[in-house]
C-alpha positions in Angstrom: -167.8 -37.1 79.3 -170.4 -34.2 80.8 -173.2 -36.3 82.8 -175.8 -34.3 83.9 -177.8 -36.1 87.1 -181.3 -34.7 88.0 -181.6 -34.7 91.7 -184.2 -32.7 91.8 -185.9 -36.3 92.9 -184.3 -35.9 96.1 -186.8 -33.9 98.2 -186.9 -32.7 102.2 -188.2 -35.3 103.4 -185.7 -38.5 102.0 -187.1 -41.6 100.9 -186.8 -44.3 98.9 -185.7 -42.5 95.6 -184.3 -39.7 96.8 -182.0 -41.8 99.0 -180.9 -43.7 96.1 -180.2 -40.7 94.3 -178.3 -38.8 96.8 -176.4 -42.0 97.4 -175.5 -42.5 94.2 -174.1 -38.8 93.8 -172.0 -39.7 96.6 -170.6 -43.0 94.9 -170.1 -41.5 92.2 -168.2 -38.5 93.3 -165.4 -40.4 94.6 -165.0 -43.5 92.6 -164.8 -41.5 89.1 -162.7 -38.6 88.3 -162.4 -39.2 85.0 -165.4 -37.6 83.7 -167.2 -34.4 84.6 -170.8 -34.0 86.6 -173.5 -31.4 86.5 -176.2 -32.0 89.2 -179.5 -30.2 88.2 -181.7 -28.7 91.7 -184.8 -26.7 91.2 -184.4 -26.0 95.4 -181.6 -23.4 96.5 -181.9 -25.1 100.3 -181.8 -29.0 98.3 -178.7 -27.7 96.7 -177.5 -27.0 99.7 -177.9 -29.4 101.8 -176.8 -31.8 99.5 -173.7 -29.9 99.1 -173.2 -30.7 102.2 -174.1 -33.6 103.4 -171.7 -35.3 100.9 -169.1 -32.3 101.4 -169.2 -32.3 97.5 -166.5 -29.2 97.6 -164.1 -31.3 97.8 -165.0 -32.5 94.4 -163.7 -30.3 91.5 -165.5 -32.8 88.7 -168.7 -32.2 90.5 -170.8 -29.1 89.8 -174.6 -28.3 91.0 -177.1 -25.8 89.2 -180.1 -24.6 89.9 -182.9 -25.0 87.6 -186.0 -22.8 87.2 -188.8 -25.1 86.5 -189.9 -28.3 88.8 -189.9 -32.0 87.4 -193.3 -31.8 87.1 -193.7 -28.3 85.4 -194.8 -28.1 81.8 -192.0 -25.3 81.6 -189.4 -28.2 82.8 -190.7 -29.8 79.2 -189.4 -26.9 77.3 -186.6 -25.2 79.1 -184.8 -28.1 80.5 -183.5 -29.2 76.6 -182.2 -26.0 76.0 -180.0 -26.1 79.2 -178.9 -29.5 78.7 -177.7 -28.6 75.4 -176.1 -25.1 76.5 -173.9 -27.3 79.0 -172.5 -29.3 76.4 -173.9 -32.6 78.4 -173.1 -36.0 76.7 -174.9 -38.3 79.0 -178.2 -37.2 81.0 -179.4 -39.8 83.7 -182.8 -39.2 85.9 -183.1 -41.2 88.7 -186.8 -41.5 88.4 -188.9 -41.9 85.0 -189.4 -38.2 84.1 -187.4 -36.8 81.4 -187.1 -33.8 79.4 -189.0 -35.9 76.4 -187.7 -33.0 73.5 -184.1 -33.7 74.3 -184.2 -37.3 72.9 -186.0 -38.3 70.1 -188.4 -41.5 70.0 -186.9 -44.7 68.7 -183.1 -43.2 67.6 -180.1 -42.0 69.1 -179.8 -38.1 70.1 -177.1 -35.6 70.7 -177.6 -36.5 74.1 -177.5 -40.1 75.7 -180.5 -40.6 78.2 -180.1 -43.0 80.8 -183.3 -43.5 83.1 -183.6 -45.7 86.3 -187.4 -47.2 86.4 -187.6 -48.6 90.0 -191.2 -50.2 89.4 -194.2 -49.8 87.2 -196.9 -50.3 89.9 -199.3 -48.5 89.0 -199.5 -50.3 85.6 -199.6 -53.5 87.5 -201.9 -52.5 90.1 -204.3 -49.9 88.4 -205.7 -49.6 92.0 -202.6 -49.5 93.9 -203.5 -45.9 95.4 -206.7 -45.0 94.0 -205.9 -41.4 95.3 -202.6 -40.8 94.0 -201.9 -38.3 91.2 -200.6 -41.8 89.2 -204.4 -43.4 89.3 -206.0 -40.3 88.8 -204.3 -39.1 85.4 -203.2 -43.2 84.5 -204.0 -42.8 80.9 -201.5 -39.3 81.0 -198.9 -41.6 83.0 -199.3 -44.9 81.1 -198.7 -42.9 77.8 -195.5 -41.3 79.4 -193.6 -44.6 80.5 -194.5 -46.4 77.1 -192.8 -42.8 75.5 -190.3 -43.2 77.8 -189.3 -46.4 77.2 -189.5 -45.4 73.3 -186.7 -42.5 73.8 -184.5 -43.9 76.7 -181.3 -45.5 75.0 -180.6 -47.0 78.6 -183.3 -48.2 81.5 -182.0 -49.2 84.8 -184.0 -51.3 87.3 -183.4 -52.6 90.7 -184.1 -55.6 90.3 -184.3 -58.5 87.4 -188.5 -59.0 88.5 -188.7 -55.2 87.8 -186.4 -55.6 84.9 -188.7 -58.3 83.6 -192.0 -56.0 84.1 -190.7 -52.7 82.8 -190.0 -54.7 79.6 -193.3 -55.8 79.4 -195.4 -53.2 80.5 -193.2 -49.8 78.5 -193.4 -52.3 75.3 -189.8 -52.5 75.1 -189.2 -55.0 71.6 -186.8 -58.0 72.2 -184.5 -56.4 70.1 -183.8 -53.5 73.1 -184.2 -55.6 76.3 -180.6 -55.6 76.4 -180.5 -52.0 77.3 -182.8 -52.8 80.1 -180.1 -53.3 82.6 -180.7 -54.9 86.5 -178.3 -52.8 88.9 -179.6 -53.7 92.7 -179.5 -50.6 95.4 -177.6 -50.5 98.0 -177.4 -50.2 101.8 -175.7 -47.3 104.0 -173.0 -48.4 105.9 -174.5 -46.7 108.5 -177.2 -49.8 109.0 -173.8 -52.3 109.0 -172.1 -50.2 111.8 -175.5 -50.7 114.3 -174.1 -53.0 117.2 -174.6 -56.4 117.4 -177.0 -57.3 120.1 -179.4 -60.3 121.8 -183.1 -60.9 121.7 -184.0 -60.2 125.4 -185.1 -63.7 127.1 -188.8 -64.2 127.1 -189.0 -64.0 130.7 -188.2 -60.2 130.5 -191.0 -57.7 131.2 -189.8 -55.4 128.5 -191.5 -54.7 125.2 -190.4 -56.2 122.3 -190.4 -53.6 119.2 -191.6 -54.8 115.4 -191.3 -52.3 112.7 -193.0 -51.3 109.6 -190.9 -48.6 107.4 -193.0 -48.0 104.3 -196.1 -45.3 102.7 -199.8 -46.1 103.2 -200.3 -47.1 99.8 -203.0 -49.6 99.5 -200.5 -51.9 97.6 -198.3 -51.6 101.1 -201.0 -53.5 102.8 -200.7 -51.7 105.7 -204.5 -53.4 106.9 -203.0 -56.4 106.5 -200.2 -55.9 109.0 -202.2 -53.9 111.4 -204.5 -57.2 111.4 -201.9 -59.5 111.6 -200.5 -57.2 114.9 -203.6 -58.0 116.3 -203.0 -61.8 116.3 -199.4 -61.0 117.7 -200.7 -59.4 120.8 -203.4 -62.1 121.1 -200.9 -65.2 120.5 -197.5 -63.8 121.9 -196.1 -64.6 125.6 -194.3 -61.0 125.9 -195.1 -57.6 125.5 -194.5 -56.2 122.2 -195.6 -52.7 119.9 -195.6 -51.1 116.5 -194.2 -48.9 115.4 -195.5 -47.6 111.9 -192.3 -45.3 110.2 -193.5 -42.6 107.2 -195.1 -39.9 106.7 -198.7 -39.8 107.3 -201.0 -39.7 104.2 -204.4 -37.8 104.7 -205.5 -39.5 101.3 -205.5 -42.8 103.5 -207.2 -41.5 106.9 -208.8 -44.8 108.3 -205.7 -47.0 109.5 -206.4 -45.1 113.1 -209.7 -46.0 112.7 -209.1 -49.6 112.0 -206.5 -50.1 115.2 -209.3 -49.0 117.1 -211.3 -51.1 115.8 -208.9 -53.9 116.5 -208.2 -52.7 119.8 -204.5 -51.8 119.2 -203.9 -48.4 119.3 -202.1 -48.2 122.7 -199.9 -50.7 121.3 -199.0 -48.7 118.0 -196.6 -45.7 117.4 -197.1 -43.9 114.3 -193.4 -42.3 114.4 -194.3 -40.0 110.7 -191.3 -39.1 108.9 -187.9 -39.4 110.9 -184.4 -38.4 110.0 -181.9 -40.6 108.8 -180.6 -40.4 112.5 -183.8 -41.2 113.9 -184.3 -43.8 112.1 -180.8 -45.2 112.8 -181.4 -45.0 116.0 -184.9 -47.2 116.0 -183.2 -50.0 114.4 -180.7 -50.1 116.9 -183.9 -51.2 118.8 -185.9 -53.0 116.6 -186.4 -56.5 117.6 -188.6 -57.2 114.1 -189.4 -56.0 110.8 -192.8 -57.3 109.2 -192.9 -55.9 105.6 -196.2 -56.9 103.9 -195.8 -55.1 100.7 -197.9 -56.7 97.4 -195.0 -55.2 95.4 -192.0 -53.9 95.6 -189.1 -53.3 92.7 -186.9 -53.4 95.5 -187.5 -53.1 99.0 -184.8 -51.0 100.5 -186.3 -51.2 104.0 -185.8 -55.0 104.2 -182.3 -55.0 103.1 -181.4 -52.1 105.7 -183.4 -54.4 108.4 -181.3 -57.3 107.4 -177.7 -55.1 107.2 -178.9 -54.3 110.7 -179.2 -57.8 112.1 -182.8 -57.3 112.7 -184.8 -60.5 111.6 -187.0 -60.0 108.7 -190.8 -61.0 108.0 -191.5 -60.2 104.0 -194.1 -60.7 101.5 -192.9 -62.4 98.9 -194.4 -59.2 96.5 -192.5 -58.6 93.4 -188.4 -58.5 93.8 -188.9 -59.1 97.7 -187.6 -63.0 97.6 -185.1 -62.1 95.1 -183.7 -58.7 98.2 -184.2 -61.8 100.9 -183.4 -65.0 99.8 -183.1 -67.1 102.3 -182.4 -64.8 105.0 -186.0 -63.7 105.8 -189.5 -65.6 106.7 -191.5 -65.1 103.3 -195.2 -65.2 103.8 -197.9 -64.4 100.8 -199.1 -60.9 100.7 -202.3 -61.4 102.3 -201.4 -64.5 104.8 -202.4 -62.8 108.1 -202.1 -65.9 110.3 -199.1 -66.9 108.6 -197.6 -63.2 109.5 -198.7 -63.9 113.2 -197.4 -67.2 113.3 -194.0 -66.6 112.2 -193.6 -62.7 114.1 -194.2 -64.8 117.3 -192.0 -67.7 116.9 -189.2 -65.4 116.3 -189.7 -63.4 119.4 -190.1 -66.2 121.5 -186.6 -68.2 120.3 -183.3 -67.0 120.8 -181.7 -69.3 118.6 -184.3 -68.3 115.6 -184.0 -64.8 116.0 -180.0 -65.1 116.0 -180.0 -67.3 113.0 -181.9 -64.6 111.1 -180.1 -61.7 112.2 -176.6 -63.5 110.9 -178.6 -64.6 108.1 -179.7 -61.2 107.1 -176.2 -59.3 107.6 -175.0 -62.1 105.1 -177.6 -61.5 102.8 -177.5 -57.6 102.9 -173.5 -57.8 102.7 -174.1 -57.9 98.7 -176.4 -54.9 98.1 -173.3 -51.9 98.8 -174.0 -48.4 96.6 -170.1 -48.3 96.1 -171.8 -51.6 93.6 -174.3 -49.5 92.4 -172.4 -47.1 91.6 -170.4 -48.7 89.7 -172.2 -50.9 87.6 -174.2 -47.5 86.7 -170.7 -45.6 85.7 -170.5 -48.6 83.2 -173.7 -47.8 81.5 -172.4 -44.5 81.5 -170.0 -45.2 79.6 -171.8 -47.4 77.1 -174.4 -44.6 76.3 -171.3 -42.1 76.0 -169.2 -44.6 73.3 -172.7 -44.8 71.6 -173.0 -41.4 70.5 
């Protein structure tokens, strides 16, 4: 088979789908040399890097083009078919829910199998979920194109069987297709498993003890909730600790500074912005605590990279996040400030409940691996390829 795979989802600055994406490519590229792979950039310098990051020369099955039109484009609507259909492509999967909607006709089988991976439908859940984004101000335009999506996929992956179980509902997918709604979990780097083993320092050292959020500053990420709950922390805990607040900052969402002021935490805080996948490596290797207060997540890569890390976990228990944790993380209800609080200081102050949730965690994370990802896509793959 030809698979086309649009990366053009993968963008500079590498988050949550784009490292999925780019880690999937990787999988892929070595466990299956049996069929053929066209990766579709609309960025010479994404192509690039790509390239070679995951030294994909060595790979004669995989080959990258450039495209002319962005994902987003109207022109992506109309030229992307035609290329598609010029490179002979059996199987076209986006890693995200935009597709070229021409190439695939609504309720029956085209040419051309279509495989799309829906990580969440939150803005259908949470109409408000960021009352700024592009998604909330055109949701009619973007409610329309997932239920016509979910008309003209013949395959929909999700990450997890709570997003499964909402993109069923929510794109009106009829009983009789839910079993082309497949649940395929993400997967951790290795790189998170290869950070050393370490101690909680005893709480008679001076040092500062680190916690760490990794997320956007969504409204449905609850970041005022966490920055609240921080407050208590300092208040309530017997040793020095910080935040440190990993993404990109979002001038849609100004007033987060504003509130730690108000709260009287800012020279605790550090608002780290984007950082590399280096960087970011490196702060875990640091961390002492992850607090992840999330309404909703269809997965919640952050808290199974925390756990592959040994870092103890605090999570919401928001969409899929019990079903990433299970029982290797403290699970407190979106909104539970104290209970946040409560349970950030009893794991910095024991030893013996930190370790158990660091082991607990690596033992937990040990099942989510992208070599299983990959593979348990490749098999949808090939069930949209024998369909045609």
């Amino acid at each position: 088979m030809k698979i086309a795979i649009d990366t053009r989802w993968i963008f500079p600055e590498i988050s949550g789908i784009g490292a999925y994406t780019r880690a999937l490519v990787g999988e892929l590229a070595s466990i299956d040399h049996q069929n053929h792979y066209v990766l579709l950039f609309d960025r010479p310098e994404m192509q690039a890097r790509i390239r070679a990051e995951l030294d994909l020369g060595r790979f004669a099955h995989i080959e990258t083009i450039l495209l002319q039109d962005g994902l987003f484009s109207p022109m992506n609507q109309l030229r992307t078919p035609g290329v598609l259909k010029r490179l002979g492509i059996d199987v076209f999967h986006s890693s995200n829910y935009m597709i070229p909607l021409r190439t695939f006709p609504r309720n029956r089988r085209g040419r051309i199998g279509s495989v799309v991976t829906i990580h969440d439908v939150i803005p259908m859940i949470f109409p408000k979920h960021a009352p700024k984004s592009r998604k909330a101000r055109l949701y009619p335009i973007y409610r329309a194109l997932m239920v016509e999506v979910g008309r003209r996929a013949d395959h929909i992956i999700a990450d997890s069987t709570v997003s499964r179980r909402d993109v069923i509902h929510h794109l009106r997918i009829p009983a009789s297709r839910a079993d082309r709604v497949h649940t395929i979990p993400c997967g951790v780097s290795d790189d998170y498993r290869l950070i050393p083993a370490r101690s909680i320092r005893p709480t008679d050292s001076p040092e500062t003890r680190t916690i760490i959020y990794v997320g956007r500053m969504d409204p449905y990420k609850n970041v005022d909730t966490l920055l609240r709950a921080f407050a208590m922390i300092r208040e309530q805990s017997h040793v020095p600790v910080e935040l440190a607040i990993v993404g990109a900052p979002d001038p849609r969402y100004p007033h987060y500074p504003e509130l730690a002021k108000e709260l009287g935490i800012e020279e605790a805080l550090r608002w780290t912005g984007y950082l590399s996948d280096k960087a970011l490596l490196d702060l875990f290797g640091q961390a002492d605590l992850l607090i992840h207060p999330s309404r909703y997540e269809g997965f919640g890569l952050q808290v199974a990279e925390a756990m592959a890390a040994g870092i103890p976990v605090i999570s919401s228990t928001g969409g899929s996040l019990p079903e990433v944790a299970g029982d290797a993380a403290l699970m407190v209800a979106p909104d539970n400030t104290q209970g946040y609080a409560r349970h950030a200081v009893e794991v910095l102050s024991s030893p013996e409940l930190w370790h158990k949730l660091s082991e607990a965690g690596r033992r937990q994370a040990a099942q989510f691996t992208w070599r299983r990802t990959a593979e348990e896509t490749l098999k949808v793959y090939e069930q949209c390829g024998a369909e045609r």
